[in-house]
C-alpha positions in Angstrom: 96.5 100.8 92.0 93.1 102.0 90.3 89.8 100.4 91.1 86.9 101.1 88.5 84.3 101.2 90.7 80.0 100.8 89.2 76.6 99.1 90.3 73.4 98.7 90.0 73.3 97.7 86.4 69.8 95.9 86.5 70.7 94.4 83.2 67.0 93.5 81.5 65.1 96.1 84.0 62.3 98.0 82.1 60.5 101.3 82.3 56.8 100.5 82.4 56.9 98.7 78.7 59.9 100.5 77.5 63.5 98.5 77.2 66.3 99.8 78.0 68.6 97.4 76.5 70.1 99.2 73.5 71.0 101.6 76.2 72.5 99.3 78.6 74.3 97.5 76.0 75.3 101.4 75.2 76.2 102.2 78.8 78.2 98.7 79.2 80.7 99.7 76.2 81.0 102.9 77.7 82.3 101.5 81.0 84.5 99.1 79.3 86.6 101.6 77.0 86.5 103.9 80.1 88.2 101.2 82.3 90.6 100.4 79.1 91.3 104.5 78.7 92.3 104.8 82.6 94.2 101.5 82.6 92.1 100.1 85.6 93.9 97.5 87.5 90.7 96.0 88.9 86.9 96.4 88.7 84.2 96.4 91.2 80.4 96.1 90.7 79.0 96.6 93.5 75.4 94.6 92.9 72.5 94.6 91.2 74.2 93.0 87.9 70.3 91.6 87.1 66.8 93.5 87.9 65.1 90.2 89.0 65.9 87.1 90.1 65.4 85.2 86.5 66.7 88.0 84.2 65.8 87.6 80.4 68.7 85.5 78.2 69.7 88.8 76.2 70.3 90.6 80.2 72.6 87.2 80.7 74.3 87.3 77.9 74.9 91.2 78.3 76.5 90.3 81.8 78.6 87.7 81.3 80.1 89.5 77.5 80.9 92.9 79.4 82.5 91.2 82.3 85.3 89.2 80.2 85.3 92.0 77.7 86.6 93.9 81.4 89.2 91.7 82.6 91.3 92.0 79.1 91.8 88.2 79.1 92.4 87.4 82.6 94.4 90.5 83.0 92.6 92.5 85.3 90.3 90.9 88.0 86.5 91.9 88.2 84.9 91.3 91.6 81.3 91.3 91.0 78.4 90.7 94.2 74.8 89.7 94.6 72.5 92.8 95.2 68.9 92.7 96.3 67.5 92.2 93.0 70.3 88.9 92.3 69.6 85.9 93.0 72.6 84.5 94.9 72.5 80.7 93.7 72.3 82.4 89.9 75.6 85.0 90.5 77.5 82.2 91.8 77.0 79.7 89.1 78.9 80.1 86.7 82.3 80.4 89.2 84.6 77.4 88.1 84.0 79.0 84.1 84.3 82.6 85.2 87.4 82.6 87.6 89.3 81.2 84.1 88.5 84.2 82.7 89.1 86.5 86.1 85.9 86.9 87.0 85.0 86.4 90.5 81.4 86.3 92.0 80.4 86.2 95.0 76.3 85.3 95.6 76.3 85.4 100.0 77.6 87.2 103.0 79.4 84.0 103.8 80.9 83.2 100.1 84.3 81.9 100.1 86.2 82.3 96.8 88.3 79.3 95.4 92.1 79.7 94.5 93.1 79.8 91.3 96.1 81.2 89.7 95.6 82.2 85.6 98.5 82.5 83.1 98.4 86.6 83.2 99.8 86.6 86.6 96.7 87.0 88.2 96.1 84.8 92.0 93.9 84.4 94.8 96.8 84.9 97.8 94.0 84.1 100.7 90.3 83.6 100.7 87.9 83.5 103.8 84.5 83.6 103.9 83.8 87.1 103.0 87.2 87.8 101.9 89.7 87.8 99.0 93.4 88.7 98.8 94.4 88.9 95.0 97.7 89.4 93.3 97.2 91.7 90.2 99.5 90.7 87.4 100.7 94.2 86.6 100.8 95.9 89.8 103.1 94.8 92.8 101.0 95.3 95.8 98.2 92.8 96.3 94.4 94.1 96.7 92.4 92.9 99.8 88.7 93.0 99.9 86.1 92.5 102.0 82.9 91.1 100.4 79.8 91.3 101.8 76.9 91.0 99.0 73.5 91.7 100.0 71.2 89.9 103.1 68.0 89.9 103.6 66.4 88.2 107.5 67.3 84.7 106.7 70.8 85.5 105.0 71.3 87.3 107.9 70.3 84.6 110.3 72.2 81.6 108.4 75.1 83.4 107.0 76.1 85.8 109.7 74.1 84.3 112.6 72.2 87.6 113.2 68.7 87.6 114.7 66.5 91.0 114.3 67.9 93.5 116.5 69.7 96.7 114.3 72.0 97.1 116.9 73.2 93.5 117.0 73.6 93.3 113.1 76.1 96.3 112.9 77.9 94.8 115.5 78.1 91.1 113.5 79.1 93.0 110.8 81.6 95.3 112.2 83.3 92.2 114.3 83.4 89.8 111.4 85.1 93.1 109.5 87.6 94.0 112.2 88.6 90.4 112.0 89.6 90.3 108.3 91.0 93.3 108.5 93.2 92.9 111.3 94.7 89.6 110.2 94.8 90.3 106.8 94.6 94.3 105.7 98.5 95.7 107.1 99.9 98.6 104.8 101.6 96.4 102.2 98.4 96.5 100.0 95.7 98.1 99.3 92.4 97.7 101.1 89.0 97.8 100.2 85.1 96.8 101.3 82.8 95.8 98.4 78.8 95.7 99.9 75.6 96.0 99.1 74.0 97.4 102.0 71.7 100.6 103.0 75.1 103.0 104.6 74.7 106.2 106.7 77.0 108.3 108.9 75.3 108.0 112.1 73.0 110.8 113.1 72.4 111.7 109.5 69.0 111.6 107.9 68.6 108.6 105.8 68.5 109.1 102.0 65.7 108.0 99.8 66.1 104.4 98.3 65.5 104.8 94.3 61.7 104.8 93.7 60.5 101.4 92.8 63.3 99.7 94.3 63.1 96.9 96.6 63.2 98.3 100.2 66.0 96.7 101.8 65.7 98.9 105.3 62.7 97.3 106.7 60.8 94.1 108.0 63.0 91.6 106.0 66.0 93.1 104.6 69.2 94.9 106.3 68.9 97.5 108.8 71.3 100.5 108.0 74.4 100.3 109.1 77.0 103.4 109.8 80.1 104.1 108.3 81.7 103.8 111.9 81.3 100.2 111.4 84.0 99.9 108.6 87.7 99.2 109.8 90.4 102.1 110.0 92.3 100.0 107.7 89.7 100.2 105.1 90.7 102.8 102.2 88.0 102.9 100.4 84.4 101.6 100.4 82.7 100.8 97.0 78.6 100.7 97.6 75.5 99.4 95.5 71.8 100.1 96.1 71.3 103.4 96.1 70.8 104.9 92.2 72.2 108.9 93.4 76.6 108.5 92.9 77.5 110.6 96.2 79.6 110.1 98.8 78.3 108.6 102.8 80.9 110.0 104.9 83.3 113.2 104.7 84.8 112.4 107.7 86.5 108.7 106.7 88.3 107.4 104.7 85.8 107.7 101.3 82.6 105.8 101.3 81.2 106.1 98.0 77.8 105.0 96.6 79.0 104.7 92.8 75.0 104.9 91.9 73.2 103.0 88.8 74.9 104.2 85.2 71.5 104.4 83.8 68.1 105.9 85.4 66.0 103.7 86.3 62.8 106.0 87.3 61.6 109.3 87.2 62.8 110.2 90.4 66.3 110.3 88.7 65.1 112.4 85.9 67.9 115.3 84.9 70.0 113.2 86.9 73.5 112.6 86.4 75.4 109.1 86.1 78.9 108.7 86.5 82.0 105.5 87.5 84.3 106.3 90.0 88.0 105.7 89.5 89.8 105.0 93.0 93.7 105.8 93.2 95.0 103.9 96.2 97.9 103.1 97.5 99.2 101.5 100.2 99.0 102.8 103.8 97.6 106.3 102.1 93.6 107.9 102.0 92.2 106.6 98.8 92.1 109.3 95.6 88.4 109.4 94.1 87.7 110.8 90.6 84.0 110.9 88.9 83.6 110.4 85.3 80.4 110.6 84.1 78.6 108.7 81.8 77.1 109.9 78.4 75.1 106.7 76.8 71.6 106.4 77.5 68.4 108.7 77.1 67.7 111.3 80.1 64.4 111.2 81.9 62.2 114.2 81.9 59.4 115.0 83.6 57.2 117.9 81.5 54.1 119.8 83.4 52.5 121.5 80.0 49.8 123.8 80.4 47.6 122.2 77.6 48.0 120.2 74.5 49.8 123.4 73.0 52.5 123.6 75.1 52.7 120.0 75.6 52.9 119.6 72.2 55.3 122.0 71.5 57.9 120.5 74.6 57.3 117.4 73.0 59.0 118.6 69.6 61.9 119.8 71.7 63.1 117.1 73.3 62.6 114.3 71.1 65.3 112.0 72.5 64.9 111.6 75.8 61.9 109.3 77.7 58.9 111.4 79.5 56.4 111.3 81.9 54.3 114.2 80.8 51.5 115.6 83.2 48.7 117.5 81.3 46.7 120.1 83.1 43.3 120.0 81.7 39.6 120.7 82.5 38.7 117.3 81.4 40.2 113.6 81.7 42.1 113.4 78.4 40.2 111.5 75.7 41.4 109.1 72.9 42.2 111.4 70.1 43.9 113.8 72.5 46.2 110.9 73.8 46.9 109.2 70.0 48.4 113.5 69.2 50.6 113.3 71.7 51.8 109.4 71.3 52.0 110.8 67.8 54.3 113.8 68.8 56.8 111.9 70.5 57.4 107.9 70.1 59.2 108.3 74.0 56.4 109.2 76.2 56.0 106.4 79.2 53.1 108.2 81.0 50.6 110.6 80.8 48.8 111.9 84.1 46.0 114.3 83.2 45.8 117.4 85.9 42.2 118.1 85.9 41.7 121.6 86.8 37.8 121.6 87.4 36.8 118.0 88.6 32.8 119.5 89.5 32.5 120.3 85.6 32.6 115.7 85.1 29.9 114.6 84.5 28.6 110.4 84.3 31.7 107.9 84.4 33.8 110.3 83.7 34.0 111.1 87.5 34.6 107.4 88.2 37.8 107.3 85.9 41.4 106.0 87.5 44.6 107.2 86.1 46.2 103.6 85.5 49.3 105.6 84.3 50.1 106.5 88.3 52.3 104.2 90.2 50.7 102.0 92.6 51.7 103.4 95.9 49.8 106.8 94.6 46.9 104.8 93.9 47.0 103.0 97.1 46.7 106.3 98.9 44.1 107.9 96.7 42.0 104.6 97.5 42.5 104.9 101.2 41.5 109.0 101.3 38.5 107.6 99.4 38.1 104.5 102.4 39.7 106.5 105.2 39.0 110.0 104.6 42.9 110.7 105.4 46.2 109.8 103.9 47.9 106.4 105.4 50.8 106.5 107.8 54.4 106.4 107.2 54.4 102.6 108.4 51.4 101.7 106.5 53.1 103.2 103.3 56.1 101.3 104.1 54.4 98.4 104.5 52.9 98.3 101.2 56.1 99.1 99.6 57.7 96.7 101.1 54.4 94.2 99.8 54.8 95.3 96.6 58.6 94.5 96.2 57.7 90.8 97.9 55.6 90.5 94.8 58.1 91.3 92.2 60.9 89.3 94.0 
């Protein structure tokens, strides 16, 4: 059996005032024709399908085209689940529509999939809350899969019955796992956990979420929770949230974070975005196999040494979207910034480096750089309150403010 494995779409997100559409829409066909090229039984997207809770019509309509244009006509199932940026109620409500078309959704923790059974061949075997056993119409061996979409404290409290306690909601989740598995997951098909949770090996350092994400590790969303949590008889573990494709665990049976087939920030610049094609069979360690994705414009981040060289990077590289810092002895003024913006139609930001701050003079001392992000503007302001950069928990904690506000 092969499982196309992807996530993290954020279908209608932006960069600053930039779209990204043509290049999701891009990115999209290039998944689809990959999963048609490989002959991918099934597909899993692993959250994330929208960047916020009401997505624009044209990100909707993106969604719902891609996802039939994946199952081939009902020939090939796609299990797609709520991420932190998906509103639950909106990913499971178009379910009676979709599973006629072999699409299956699932919104909660606790979502139970109804049976159906199309004209391809395709049929829901057994469904539980948080699981689905599915007959493929081409492949004899059924496919098992625990579903688990994203929590955050009251999911967690309603759906799984977890209070606060980190230790208390790996071990929901790993008893409520063990469960389906063991009545459910024997070596006659093949088995697999779909989530949307923060994932570490325990005792490793914990990887940076994707820089203007939604924190989903502190006050209010899911703890972390360690690969030693996942069932034995799980083959393979398909991930959303984190934007980096790499895999959690070298020591099980493959945990992989497929990562976001677009970048999403400039802390992915020169980064590289791939799908991950899972060859399993039953009873045997899951296969994994990258291919990387080409649509879509790389992120660059430039340091120029004056309007010269900036200007001259600029020319280079004419494709790609840039946050360009300038090192100058001044804060840049308007005809300065209109030459650049002139130079090259994808620059998102420009953060002046002012080399001699003494030589300002007037308001020019008083200027802000609006083009910063606003957790570096929330620590400048408390040096300039404080005299000393905030804490770890209070930088958190205005993260963690900030994403409240979007959601």
């Amino acid at each position: 059996m092969k499982i196309l494995h992807t996530s993290d779409w954020h279908l209608g997100k932006k960069l600053d005032d930039f779209s990204r559409m043509e290049e999701q829409q891009a990115v999209l066909q290039e998944i689809c024709e990959i999963a048609d090229h490989e002959q991918a039984d099934a597909v899993l997207v692993a959250g994330d399908l929208f960047d916020t809770f009401n997505p624009p019509t044209e990100a909707v309509d993106l969604l719902y085209k891609t996802l039939k244009r994946l199952t081939q006509n009902g020939r090939r199932p796609v299990i797609a689940i709520a991420g932190n940026h998906d509103s639950p109620d909106r990913i499971e409500a178009p379910d009676p529509l979709a599973r006629e078309c072999g699409i299956i959704f699932a919104g909660y923790p606790n979502s139970r999939i109804a049976s159906f059974e199309l004209e391809s061949g395709m049929k829901v075997l057994n469904s539980e809350d948080g699981f689905l056993e599915v007959q493929l119409p081409e492949t004899p061996v059924p496919l098992r899969i625990l579903l688990t979409p994203y929590a955050n404290e009251y999911r967690l409290k309603t759906c799984l019955e977890v209070e606060n306690s980190e230790d208390e909601l790996r071990a929901v989740l790993q008893k409520k796992w063990e469960a389906l598995a063991e009545q459910y997951c024997d070596d006659k098909g093949v088995n697999v956990l779909v989530s949307h949770l923060f994932m570490v090996r325990k005792g490793d350092e914990l990887p940076e979420e994707p820089e203007d994400e939604k924190p989903i590790l502190h006050v209010g969303g899911a703890q972390a929770v360690y690969t030693e949590n996942i069932p034995a008889k799980i083959q393979y573990t398909a991930l959303g949230h984190l934007h980096r494709m790499h895999r959690v665990d070298n020591n099980s049976n493959p945990v992989y974070y497929s990562g976001s087939p677009l970048s999403y920030s400039f802390a992915e610049a020169n980064q590289k975005k791939f799908v991950l094609l899972v060859d399993a069979d039953p009873g045997q360690i899951a296969a994994v196999r990258k291919i990387e994705l080409n649509s879509g414009k790389r992120l660059l981040r430039k340091r120029a040494e004056g309007m010269e060289d900036a200007l001259d990077w600029l020319s280079e590289n004419q494709e790609a979207l840039v946050e360009l810092t300038l090192v100058t002895e001044t804060y840049l003024n308007a005809t300065d910034r209109k030459q650049l913006n002139k130079a090259h139609a994808g620059i998102v930001s420009i953060i002046p480096e002012v080399t001699n701050p003494d030589n300002l003079v007037g308001n020019q001392q008083k200027q802000i750089d609006l083009s910063r992000s606003m957790e570096e503007l929330f620590r400048d302001y408390f040096m300039h309150e404080k005299g000393q950069e905030p804490n770890d928990d209070l930088k958190n904690l205005f993260t963690e403010i900030l994403a409240e506000e979007e959601q």
